[in-house]
Structures are given as C-alpha cells and as structure tokens.
C-alpha positions in Angstrom: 128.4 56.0 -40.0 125.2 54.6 -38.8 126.7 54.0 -35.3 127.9 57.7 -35.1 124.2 58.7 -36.0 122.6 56.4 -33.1 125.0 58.0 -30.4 124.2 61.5 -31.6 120.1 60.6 -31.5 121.7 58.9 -28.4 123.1 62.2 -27.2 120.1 65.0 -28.1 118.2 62.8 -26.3 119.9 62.8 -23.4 120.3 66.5 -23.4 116.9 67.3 -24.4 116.0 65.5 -21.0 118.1 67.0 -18.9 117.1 70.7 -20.4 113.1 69.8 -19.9 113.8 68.5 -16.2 116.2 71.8 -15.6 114.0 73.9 -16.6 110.8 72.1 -14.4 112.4 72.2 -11.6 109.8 72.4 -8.6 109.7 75.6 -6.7 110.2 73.6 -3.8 114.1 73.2 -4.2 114.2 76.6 -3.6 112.7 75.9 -0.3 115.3 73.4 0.2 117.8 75.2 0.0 116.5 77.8 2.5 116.6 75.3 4.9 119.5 74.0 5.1 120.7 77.4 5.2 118.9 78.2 8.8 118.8 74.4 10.3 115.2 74.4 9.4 113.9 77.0 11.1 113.0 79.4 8.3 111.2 77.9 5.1 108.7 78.8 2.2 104.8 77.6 2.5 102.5 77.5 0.1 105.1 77.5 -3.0 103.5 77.8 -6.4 105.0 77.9 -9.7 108.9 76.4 -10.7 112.2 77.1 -9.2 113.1 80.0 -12.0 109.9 81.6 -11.1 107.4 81.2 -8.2 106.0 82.6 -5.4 105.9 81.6 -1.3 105.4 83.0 2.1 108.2 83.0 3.7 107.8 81.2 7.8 109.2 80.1 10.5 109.0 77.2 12.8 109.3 76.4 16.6 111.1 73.2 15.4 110.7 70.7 12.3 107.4 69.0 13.6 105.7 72.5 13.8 103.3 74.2 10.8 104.8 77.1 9.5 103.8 80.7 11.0 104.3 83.6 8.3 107.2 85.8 9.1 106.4 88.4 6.8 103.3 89.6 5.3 102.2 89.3 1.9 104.2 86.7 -0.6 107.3 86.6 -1.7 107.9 86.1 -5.5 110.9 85.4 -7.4 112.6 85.0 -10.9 116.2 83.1 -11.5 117.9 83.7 -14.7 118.8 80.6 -16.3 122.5 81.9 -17.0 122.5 80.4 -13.6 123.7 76.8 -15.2 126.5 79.0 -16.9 128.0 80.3 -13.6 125.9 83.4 -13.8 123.2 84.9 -10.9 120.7 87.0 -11.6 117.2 86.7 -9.3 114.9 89.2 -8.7 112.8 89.2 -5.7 109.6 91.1 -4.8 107.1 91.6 -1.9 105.1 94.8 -2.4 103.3 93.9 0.9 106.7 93.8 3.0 109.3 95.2 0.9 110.1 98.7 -0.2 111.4 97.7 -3.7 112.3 95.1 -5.3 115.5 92.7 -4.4 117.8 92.3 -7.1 121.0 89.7 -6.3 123.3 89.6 -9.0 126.9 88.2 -9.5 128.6 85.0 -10.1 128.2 81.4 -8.1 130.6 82.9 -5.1 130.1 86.6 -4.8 126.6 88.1 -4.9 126.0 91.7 -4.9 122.5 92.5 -3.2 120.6 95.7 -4.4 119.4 98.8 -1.1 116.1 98.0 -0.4 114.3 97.5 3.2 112.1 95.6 5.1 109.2 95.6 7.5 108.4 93.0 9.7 105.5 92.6 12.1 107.0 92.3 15.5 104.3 90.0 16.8 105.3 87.3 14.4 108.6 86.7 16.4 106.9 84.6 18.4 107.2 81.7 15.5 110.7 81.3 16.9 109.4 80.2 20.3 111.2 81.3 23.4 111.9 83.8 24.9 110.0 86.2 22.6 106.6 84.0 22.4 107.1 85.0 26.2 107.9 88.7 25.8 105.1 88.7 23.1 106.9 91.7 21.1 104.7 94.5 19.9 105.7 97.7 17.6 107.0 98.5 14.3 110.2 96.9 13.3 112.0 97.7 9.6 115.3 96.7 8.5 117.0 98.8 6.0 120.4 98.1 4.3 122.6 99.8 1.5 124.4 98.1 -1.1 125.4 94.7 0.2 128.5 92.0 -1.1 128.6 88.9 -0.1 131.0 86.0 -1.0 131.5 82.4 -0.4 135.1 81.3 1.1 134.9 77.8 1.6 132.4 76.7 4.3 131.7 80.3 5.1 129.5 83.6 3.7 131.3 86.6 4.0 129.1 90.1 4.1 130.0 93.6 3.4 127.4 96.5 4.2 125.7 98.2 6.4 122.3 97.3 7.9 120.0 99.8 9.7 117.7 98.2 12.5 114.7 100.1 13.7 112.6 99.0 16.6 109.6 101.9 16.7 107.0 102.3 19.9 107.9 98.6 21.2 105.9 97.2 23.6 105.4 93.4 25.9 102.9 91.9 27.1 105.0 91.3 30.2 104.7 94.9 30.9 101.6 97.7 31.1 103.8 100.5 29.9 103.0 101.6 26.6 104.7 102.0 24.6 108.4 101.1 26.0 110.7 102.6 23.8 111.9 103.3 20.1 115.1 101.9 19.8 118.0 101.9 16.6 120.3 98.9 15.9 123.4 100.1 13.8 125.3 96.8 12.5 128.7 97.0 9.9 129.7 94.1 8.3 133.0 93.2 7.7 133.3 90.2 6.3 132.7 87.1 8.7 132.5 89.4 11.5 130.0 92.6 12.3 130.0 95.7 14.9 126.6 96.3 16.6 125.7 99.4 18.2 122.1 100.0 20.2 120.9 103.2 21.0 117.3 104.8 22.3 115.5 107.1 20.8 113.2 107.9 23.1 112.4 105.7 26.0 110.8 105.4 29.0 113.1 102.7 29.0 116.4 103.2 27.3 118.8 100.8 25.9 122.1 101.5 24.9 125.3 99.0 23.8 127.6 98.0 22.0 128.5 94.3 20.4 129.3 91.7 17.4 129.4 88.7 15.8 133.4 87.4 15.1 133.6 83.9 14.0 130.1 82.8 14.4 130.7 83.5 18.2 127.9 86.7 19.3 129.0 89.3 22.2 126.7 92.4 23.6 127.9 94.5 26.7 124.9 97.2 27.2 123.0 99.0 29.8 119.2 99.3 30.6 117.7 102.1 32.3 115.0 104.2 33.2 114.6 107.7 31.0 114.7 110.1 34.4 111.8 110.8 35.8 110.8 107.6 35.0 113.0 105.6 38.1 109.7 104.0 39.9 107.1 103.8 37.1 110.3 100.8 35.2 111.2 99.3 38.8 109.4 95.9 38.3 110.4 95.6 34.5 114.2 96.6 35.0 114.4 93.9 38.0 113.1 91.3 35.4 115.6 92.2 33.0 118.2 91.7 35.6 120.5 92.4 38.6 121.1 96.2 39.5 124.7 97.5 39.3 126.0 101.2 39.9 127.6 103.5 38.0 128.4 106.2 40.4 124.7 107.3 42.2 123.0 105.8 38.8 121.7 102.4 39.2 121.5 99.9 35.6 120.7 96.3 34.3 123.5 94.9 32.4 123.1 93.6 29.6 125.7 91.5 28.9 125.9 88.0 26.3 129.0 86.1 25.9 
C-alpha cells in the first residue's frame, strides 16, 4: 500500500512539472518555429510574454548573421489555446497597426481554417530580403487581402485553399524618375499544393500584365511589360532594363518570363 502511495506522489509530481513547464513555455519557441518554416529568413524580434500569449515584430533578414529589419509595422500579438496539447487549435492573432481585423486560425493539428482579414505592408521594407529589391528600392502602397482560407498538412507538405488578392498602389523605384509607375493587381487561387497567378494594370504609365503559378514548389510567370500609349519614349530607358524587346505585330514588349 505504501509503495502504491510513493509512485502516485511519484506520478503528481511528475505531472505537476510537466503542466508548470507547458504552460511557461517562452515565447520564443514560437519564433522557432517560424523559422524553420522560411529557412530563417522571417523571424519574431523583441518577443515578450509566453508561447500561449505574447507579443513580437515580426522581420526579416538578409541572411542568419544579419539584425532583423521589421517587415510590418506595429507588433504582432498572439493567444494559443491550450486545447492545443489535446489535438485542438485555436490562436488568435492581432496587429491593429498592419492588420484590418483580427486573425483567427482554428482547427485541428493537420487542417487549419484561417479567418478573411487583410494586410498592409510598407513596400520599402522589401528591401530586408536583400537583392534584387534593396536595388529596385520599392516604393507605394502594397495590401494583401484573402477570404476564407483551408490549409492542411499531407505529409511533408501544406496544402492551401483560397483566394488571395494582391494590390500594388502608385509603385514607384528608385531606379527610375517616373512617378509614380503604376498600380498594379495580383489575383492568386489556391488549389492545394499548387496556385494560378494572374497580373494585371490598373493604371500605368507602365503596364504589366501575366499570367503564372506555383505547381510542386516549382514557380512559372509568362507576362508582358509595356508602355501605356502615349507613353513609348518617356519608359524607353526603364523597359530596356527590364529586358530585351520582342514584337507582337507593330507593338514592341519586355517579356517577362521565369521558369
């Protein structure tokens, strides 16, 4: 009797450590996990609080010896349900500074359901990810909107299903005097492991337009750049940048092609 009593002290012990280290988890294994998800390249700085609830910015990096440069402005705070250790999701993520409502990701431990929301993200802050675009040195309004989102996990592999709206508004370079460029509108359906991109102009004086995906990991983009008529000599030294000339017809173009 007396043996059965020391194994059960024995066993609330254990368990009451285990609960009190659970539920301290730092906030930093959420960074953790971030990066391992993008090689490193996107992390969280400044983390405060525990891994159910904290707050970061959320930055990127040239490479893994680099500080961290905030992607997005403002902090990003979060809250995990602890019916996550009983095969449950629920986290709740806000950024009033960035975000246009809150993020809410519920589901199970392989398929998430992600809540409409969008996001704004100062185009000038590209330039953490080095080249090319610390070279283009991006300028404008860029906001990412998405509907209803599922993702799920099949074995090595995230699989997406949704729609997500990219718009790039009055963008400008510093490779270039014209101001501004363009506003531009990146349409992209997921499917699964694969997506459809299509890239269109709203207004130029120089116009974009294309189509493309993502299918196994493996990103394709046939498309066009132009100048809006009237507009032929003014975009002569920026399209030659951009590329060689072909012909459609009398109309000369820059292909934009990646393969």
């Amino acid at each position: 009797m007396q043996r059965k009593t020391v194994l059960g002290l024995i066993l609330v012990g254990v368990l009451s450590v285990f609960g009190t280290v659970i539920y301290f988890l730092p906030a930093s294994w959420v960074g953790i996990l971030l990066e391992r998800q993008t090689l490193g390249r996107v992390s969280l700085g400044d983390i405060q609080g525990s891994f159910w609830q904290g707050s970061a910015f959320l930055g990127v990096a040239v490479d893994r010896s680099s500080p961290l440069t905030p992607l997005f402005p403002g902090r990003f705070s979060w809250k995990i349900s602890p019916a996550l250790l009983l095969g449950q999701v629920a986290v709740h993520v806000e950024n009033n500074a960035a975000m246009s409502a809150p993020l809410r990701i519920t589901g199970n431990l392989h398929t998430w359901q992600i809540s409409p929301a969008s996001i704004r993200l100062p185009p000038e802050r590209l330039e953490g990810f080095g080249a090319p675009l610390n070279t283009i040195g991006p300028t404008g309004k860029i906001n990412l909107r998405w509907g209803a989102l599922n993702i799920e996990r099949a074995e090595n592999a995230l699989m997406l299903v949704g729609n997500m709206h990219l718009e790039l508004q009055e963008m400008a370079s510093r490779i270039s005097s014209i101001r501004p460029l363009g506003s531009y509108d990146l349409n992209i359906l997921w499917r699964g492991d694969s997506a459809e991109m299509q890239l269109s102009t709203t207004v130029g004086p120089l116009m974009l337009e294309g189509l493309g995906g993502l299918k196994q990991g493996r990103f394709q983009f046939t498309g066009k750049a132009f100048a809006d008529k009237g507009q032929e000599e003014k975009m002569a030294n920026l399209l030659n940048l951009l590329g060689r000339r072909r012909f459609d017809g009398d109309k000369q173009f820059i292909a934009l092609e990646y393969k």
